[in-house]
N, C-alpha and C positions, 0 to 999 in steps of 0.2 A: 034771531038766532043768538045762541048762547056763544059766548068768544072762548076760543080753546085753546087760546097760547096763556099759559102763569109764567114766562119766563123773567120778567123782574121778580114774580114772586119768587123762584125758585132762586134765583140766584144773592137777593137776600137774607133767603134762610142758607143755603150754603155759605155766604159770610157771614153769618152769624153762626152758626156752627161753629166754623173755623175759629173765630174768634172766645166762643165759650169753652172750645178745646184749647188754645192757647192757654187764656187761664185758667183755666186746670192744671194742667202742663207746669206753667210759672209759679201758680199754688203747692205746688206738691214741691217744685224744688225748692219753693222761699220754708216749707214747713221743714223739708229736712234739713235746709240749713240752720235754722234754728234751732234743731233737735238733736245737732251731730253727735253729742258727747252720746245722747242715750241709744241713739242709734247705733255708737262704736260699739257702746256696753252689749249691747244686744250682740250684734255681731260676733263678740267676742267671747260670748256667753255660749251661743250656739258653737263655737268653735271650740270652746273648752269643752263642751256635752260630747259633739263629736270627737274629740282623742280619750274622753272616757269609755266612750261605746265601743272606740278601736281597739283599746288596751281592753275590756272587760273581753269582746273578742277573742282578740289573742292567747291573752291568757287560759279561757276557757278551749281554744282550740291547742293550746302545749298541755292544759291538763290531760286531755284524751289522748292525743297523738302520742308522746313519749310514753307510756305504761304499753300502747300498741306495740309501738316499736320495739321496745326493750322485752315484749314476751313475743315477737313474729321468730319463730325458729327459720331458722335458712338451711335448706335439705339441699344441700352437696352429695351428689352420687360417684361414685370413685369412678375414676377415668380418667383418659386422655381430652386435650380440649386444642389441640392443634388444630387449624385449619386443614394440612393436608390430612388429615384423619379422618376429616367429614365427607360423606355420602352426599352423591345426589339423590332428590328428593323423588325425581322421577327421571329414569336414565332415558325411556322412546320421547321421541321427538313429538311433538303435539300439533307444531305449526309446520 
């Protein structure tokens, strides 16, 4: 009969796993420790793009909005605007 436990097998490749994830892990932060400056530059690059996008944004959103607003006419009907002036909307009871 064929043996059907691998459990030393299986638990050498889980530590070996584990440990070729480790370095990985230690790889990646010994590389960006060594790369901080162009990593900041990056960083910072992106961050300058993003306050261009916002202000292009912006900007582009006051060009449209203020010509709106300065031609929206505002229609005032003459009258009273008291509270006690106002009507109910529906005087019978419903409930």
């Amino acid at each position: 009969m064929a043996e059907t436990t691998t459990e030393p097998n299986s638990r050498s490749r889980r530590a070996g796993g584990i440990i070729l994830l480790a370095c990985i892990v230690i790889g990646i932060i010994l590389f960006a420790l060594a790369n901080l400056g162009i990593i900041a530059a990056g960083l910072f690059i992106l961050l300058l793009v993003a306050l261009v996008v916002l202000a292009v944004i912006g900007i582009g959103i006051a060009v449209f909005a203020i010509p709106v607003y300065i031609m929206k006419d505002t229609k005032v009907e003459p009258g009273t605007y008291e509270l006690d002036d106002v009507a109910a909307v529906n005087d019978t009871k419903d409930h």
